[in-house]
N, C-alpha and C positions, 0 to 999 in steps of 0.2 A: 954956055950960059945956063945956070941952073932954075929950072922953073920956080914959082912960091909957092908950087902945094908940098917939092923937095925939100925946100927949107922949112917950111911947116914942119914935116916930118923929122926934119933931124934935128930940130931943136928940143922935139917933144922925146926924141931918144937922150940927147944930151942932160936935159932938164931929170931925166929920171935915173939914167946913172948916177947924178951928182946927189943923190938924197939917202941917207944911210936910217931912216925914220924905219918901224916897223910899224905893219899897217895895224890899225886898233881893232882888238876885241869886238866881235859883237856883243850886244848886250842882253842878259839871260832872261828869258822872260822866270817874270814872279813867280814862284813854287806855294802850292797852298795844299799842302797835305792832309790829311785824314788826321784827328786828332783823339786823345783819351784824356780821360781825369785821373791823376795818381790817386790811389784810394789808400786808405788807412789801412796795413796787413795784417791782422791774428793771427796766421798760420802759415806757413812755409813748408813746400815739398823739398822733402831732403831727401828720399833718392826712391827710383821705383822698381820690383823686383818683381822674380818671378815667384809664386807660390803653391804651395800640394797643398790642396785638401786632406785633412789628416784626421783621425778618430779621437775622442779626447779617451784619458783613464776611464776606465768601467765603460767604454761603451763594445767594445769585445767580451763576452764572457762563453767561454769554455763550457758545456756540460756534460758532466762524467757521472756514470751512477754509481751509484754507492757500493752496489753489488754486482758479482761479476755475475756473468748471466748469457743464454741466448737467445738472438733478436727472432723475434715473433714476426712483428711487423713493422713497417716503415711508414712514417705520413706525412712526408715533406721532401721538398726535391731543393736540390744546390741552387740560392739563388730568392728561394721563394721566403715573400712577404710572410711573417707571422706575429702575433699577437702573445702580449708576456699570459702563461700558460696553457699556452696552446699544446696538444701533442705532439711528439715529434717522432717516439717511439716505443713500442712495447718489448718488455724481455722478461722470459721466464729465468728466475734466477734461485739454481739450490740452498742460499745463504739467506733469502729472501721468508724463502717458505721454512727454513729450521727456526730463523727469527722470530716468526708467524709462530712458531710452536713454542718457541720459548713464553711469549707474550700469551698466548693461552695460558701457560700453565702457570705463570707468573699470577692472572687475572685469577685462576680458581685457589691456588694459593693465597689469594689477598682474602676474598670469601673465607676461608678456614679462620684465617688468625684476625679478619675481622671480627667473626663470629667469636672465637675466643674468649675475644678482648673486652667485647661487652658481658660477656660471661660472669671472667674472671672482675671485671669492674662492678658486676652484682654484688657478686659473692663474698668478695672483699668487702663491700660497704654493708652487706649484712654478717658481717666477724666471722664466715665460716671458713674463709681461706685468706692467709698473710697478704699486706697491702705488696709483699715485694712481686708474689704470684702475676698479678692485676699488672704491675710496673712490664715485667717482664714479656706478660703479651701483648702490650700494649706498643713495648718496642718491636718485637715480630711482626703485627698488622703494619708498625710504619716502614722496615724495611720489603716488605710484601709490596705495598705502596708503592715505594721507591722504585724497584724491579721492573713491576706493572708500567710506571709511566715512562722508564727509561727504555724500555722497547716499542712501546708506542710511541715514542718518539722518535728515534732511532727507522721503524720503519714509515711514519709518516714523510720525514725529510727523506726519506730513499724515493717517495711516489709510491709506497710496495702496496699489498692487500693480503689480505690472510691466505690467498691461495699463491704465496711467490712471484705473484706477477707483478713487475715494477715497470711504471709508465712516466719515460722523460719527456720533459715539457720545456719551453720556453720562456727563460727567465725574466726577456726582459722584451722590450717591442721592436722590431728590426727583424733582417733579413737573416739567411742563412747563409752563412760567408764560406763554409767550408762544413763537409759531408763524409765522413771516411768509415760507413756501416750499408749493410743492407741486411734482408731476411734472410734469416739461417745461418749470418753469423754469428761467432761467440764474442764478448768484451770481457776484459780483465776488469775492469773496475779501473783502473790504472793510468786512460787513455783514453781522451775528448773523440764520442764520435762526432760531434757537432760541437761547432762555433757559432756564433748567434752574436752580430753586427748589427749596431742604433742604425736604424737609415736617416742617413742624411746626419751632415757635423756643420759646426761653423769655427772647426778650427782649425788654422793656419801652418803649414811648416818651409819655415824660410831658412836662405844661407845668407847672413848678412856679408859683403866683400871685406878685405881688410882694412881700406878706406875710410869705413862704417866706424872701424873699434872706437869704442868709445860715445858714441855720437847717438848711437841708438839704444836706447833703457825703457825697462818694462812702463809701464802706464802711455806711451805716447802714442798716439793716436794714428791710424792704419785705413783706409779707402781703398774701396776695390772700383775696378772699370766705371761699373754698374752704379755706385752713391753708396754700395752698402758700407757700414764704417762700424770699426772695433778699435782694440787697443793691440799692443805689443805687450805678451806675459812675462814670458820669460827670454833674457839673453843668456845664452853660455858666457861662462867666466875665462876661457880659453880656446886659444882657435886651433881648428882643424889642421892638424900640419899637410894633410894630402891634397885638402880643397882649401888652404887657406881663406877659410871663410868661418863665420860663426853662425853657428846654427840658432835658431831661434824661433819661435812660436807665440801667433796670435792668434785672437778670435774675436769674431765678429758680434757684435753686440745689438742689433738691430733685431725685428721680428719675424725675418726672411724667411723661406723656405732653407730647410738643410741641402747641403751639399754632398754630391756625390763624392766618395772617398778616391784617393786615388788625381782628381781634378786638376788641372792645370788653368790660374788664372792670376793676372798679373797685378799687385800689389802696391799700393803707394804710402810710402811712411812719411806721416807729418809730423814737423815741429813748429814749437812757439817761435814766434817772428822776433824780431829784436825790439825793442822799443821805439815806439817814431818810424816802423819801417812802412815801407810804403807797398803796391804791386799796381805793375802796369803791364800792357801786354806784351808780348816775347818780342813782339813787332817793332816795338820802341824803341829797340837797343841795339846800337852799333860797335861791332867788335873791333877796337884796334891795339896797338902797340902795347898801346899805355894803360888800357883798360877799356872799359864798358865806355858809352856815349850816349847820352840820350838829347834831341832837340827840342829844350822847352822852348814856350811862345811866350814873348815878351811885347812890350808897347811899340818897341822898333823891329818885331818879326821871331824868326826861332835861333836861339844862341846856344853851340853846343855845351855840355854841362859832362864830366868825366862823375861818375856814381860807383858805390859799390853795391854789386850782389851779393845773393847770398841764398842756397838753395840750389832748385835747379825747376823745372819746368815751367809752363805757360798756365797763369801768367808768371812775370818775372817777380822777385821781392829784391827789392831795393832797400840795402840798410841804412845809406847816408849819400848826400849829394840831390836829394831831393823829397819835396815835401808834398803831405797832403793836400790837393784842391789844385796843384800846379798841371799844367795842363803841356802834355808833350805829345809830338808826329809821332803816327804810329804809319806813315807813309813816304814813301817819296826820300829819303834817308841819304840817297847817293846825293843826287840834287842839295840837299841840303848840306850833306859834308863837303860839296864840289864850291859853295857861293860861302860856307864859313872859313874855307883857306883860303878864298882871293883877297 
């Protein structure tokens, strides 16, 4: 005879084989994420890269003297700051000092046929000698002239002085980039003992990828790390077949310090947004299948919404699928993709 705590039990096992129901879901508690304001976008980062510090045209110059000559003395070492006409170097030079003596004799020559000229310009206006006399030294004094100031010329642009000595200086304000003289050597005239570097540039040398062709053109606007902002000058019109890239070059337009040549620092190229586009933060957006995701908040909670991007970094730029003042998670994203598929 079976007890009734027995039959209790096996009814409650019979009772529950017999039911094919699956037990219900728990119920997910409410998701209240972190939200943002889509804002209205002006500008869009369209890709970011690395870039050299690079010198612009004329801020290299070369000096070579005029004449060839041997170095006296030196007054600058590789490297060192200087000031446009500073010394750099003295050289006695034999081409120097014959020039010196040309210009002498050139100058006392001009004295003769000066004198001449006013002479002959008496003389003639009181009838005793032909106006052609008067014509003729008057031509002499001016090529006299001409002589004179063409070697005075000639060795002023040298740096020279009457005694052969020629003294190079610095052209322009910058450093010494490169030094290939000392005392007691000779120069041909032929060959830069010194190069003479702007310190500090603010211009850019980039490889745009092949991605880029097309997409990136001069005027569009260029941000470093730091806030400093320039333009994009020039693109190559043809790519690099070894580095399949195009080369290109910006510069920065703000009132910064220059930059060390040579610098490595990494670059961000903007473009104009689309029209209506919007930017929300990178946080917003949920990657799948079919596209981007983002959860706006609506009067019955947050409804996913599929959007197009466009661009690339944080924040994001949203071309279509959503508008300014609309209000989407920038939290909580699994949660909320998990309660929009039940």
């Amino acid at each position: 005879m079976m007890r009734p705590f027995s039959l209790l039990l096996l009814a409650a096992v019979l009772s529950g084989c017999g039911s094919d129901a699956p037990p219900d879901a728990p119920d997910l508690p409410p998701v209240t994420p972190q939200t943002a304001v889509a804002m209205a976008a002006g500008e869009m980062l369209l890709a970011e890269l690395p870039a050299t510090v690079v010198q612009p045209p004329g801020a290299r110059v070369a000096v070579t003297p005029a004449f060839a000559g041997l170095v006296q003395s030196v007054a600058v070492q590789p490297g060192q700051a200087v000031r446009r006409g500073q010394l750099l170097a003295t050289l006695v030079s034999r081409e120097a000092l014959e020039m010196a003596g040309a210009l002498a004799r050139a100058e006392a020559r001009r004295q003769m046929t000066r004198a001449e000229a006013a002479r002959m310009t008496t003389l003639a206006r009181e009838g005793v000698v032909a106006g052609a006399r008067a014509d003729s030294a008057a031509a002499a004094d001016a090529e006299a002239a001409i002589e004179a100031r063409e070697a005075r010329r000639l060795l002023a642009r040298a740096g020279a002085d009457s005694d052969g000595m020629v003294r190079l200086v610095a052209p322009i304000d910058g450093r010494v980039a490169s030094m290939t003289v000392e005392a007691g050597a000779p120069l041909d005239g032929a060959t830069a003992p010194f190069v003479i570097e702007a310190d500090g540039s603010r211009w850019l040398a980039l490889q745009l990828p092949e991605r880029l062709a097309g997409q990136v053109r001069p005027g569009m606007a260029v941000m470093t790390a730091d806030g400093r902002r320039g333009r994009v000058e020039t693109v190559a019109g043809a790519i690099d077949p070894a580095t399949r890239a195009f080369a290109a070059r910006a510069r920065l337009s703000d009132d910064g310090a220059g930059l060390i040549g040579g610098r490595l620092l990494q670059v961000m190229i903007m473009a104009v947004a689309p029209d209506g586009a919007v930017s929300v933060p990178l946080a917003a957006l949920a990657q799948t299948d079919a596209g981007d995701l983002v959860f706006v908040k609506g009067a019955e909670g947050f409804a996913a919404r599929t959007v197009r991007r466009v661009g690339t970094g944080d924040p994001a730029v949203i071309a279509s699928g959503l508008k300014a003042g609309e209000t989407v998670a920038v939290s909580n994203l699994p949660e909320l993709r998990l309660a929009a598929d039940r």
